[in-house]
C-alpha positions in Angstrom: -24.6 3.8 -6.8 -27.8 3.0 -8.5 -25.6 2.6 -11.9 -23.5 0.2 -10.2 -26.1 -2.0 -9.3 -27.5 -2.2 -12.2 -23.7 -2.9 -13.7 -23.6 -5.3 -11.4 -26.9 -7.3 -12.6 -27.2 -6.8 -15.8 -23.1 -7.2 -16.8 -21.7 -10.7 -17.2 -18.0 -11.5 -15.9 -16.8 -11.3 -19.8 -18.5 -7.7 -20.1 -17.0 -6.5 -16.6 -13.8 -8.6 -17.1 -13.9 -5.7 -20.6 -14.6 -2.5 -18.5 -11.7 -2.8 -16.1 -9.7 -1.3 -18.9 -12.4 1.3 -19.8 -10.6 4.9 -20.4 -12.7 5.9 -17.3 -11.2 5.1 -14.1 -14.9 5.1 -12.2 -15.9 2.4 -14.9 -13.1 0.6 -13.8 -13.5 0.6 -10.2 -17.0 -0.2 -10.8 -16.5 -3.1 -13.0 -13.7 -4.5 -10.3 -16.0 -4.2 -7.2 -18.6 -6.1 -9.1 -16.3 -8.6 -9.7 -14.9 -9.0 -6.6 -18.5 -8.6 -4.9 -19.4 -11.8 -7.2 -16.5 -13.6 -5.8 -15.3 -13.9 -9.6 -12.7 -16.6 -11.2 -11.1 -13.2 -12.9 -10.8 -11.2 -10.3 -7.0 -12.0 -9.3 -5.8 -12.5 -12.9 -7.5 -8.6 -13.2 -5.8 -6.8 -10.5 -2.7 -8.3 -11.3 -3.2 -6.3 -14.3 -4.1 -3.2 -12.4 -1.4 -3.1 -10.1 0.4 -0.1 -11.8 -3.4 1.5 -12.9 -1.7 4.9 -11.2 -4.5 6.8 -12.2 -6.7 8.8 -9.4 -10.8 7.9 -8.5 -12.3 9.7 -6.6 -14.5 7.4 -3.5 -17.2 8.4 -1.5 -17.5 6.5 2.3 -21.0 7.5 3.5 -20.5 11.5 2.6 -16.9 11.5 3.2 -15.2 12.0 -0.7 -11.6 11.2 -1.3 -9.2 10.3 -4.0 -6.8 6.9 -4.5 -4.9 5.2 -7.3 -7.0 2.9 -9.2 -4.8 -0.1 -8.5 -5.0 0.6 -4.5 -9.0 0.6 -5.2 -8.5 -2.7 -6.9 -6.3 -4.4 -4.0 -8.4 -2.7 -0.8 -11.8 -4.7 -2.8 -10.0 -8.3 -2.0 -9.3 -8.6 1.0 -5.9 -7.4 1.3 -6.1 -5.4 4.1 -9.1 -7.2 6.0 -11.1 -10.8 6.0 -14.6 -10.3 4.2 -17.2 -12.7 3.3 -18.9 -10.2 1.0 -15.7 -9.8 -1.4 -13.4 -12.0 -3.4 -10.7 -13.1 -0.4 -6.7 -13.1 -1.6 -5.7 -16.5 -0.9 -2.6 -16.8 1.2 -0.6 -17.4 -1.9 -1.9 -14.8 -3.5 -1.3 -12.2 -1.0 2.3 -13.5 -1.2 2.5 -12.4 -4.4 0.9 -9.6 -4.4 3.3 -8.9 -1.9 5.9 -9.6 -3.9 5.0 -7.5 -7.0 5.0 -4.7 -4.8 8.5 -4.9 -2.7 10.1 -6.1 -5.9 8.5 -3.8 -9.4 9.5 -0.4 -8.8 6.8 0.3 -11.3 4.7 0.1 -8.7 3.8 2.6 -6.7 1.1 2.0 -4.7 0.0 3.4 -1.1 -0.1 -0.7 -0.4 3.7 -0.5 -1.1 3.9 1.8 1.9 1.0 -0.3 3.8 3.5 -3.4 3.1 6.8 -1.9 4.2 5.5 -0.5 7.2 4.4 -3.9 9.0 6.5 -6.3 6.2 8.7 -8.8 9.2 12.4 -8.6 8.2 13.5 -11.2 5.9 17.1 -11.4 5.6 16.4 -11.9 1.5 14.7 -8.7 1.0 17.1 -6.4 3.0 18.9 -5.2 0.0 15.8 -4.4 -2.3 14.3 -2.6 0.9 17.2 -0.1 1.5 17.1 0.4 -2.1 13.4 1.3 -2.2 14.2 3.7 0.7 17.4 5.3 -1.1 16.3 4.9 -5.1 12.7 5.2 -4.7 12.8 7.8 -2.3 10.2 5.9 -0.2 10.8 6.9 3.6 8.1 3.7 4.6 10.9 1.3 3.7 13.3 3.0 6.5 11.0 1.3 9.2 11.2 -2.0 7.7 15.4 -1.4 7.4 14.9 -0.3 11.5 13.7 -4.4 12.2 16.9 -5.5 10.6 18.5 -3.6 13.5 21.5 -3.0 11.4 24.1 0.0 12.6 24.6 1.0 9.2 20.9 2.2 9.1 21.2 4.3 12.2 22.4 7.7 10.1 19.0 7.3 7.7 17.4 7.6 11.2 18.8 10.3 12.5 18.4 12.2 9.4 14.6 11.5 9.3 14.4 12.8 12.7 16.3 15.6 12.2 13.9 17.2 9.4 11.2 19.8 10.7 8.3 18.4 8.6 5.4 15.7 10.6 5.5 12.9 8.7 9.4 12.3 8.3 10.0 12.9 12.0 6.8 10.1 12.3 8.7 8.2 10.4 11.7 8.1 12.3 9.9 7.7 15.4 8.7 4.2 14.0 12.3 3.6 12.6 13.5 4.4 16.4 10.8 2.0 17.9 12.3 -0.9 16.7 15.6 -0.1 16.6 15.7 1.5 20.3 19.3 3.4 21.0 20.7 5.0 23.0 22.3 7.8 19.6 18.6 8.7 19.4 18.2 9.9 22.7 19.2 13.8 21.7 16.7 13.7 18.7 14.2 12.2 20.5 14.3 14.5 23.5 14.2 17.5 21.2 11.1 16.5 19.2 9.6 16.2 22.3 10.4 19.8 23.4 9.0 20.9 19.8 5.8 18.4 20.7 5.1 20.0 24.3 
């Protein structure tokens, strides 16, 4: 952390602009954060740039260590998920197309892709490029943004979510099934719940 401050300092936005793309993935991260701490002019043309950096960092949070893709690291420093004053804020625009880039490049593939689909509001445009993200890309997050179309069509996807043994597809559906609520869910429903008590 020391390091970083000093990065921070002594670096000037052409020399940080320069280590985003440093073979290191720490160096990146660093030189982003400092960038987006300084509320720097580059710092949106640079994670655009970053958005399919794939590559694992490891964090620290107080003593809590985990890992994440460089280019989720990038987009939780601006704002995308929260209002800071401390960090470069994503303008509305921005975030739009931020947005964009990840429901539309499926060479993305970002946790923010899931963190999108799973509270995205159903726009009639996008219905086709969901499903396919859920179908193509294997992404079962985009099955609870298909369950706000409300569509019937959708309803077997569902049901097959819920009927797998493992946590997080049966979570899943349970999402899909709150907001698309029917009465053909009932039976799958009432046995998770047996499973669950």
């Amino acid at each position: 952390w020391e390091r970083f401050i000093k990065l921070k300092e002594i670096s000037s936005s052409t020399e940080l602009v320069t280590l985003t793309n440093h073979k290191k993935p720490a160096v990146r991260c660093y030189a982003f954060q400092a960038l987006s701490e300084r509320k720097d002019s580059n710092t949106f043309d640079v994670l655009l740039l970053h958005l399919k950096d794939s590559q694992n960092v490891e964090t620290f949070q107080g003593c809590v260590m985990s890992s994440e893709s460089v280019g989720d690291f990038f987009i939780g420093n601006v704002g995308y998920y929260y209002n800071s004053k401390t960090v470069y804020q994503l303008t509305q625009h921005q975030k739009e197309q931020i947005d964009s880039l990840l429901l539309f490049d499926p060479q993305i593939k970002l946790a923010a892709k899931s963190y999108l689909l799973r509270n995205i509001k159903p726009n009639p445009n996008n219905y086709n490029r969901i499903k396919e993200i859920y179908i193509k890309e294997n992404n079962p997050d985009a099955l609870i943004a298909l369950s706000k179309f409300k569509k019937s069509e959708d309803k077997k996807h569902i049901i097959a979510l819920l009927e797998k043994s493992d946590t997080r597809n049966q979570s899943v559906g349970l999402m899909a099934v709150r907001f698309f609520p029917d009465t053909i869910f009932f039976p799958y429903l009432e046995k998770i719940q047996q499973q669950e008590i």
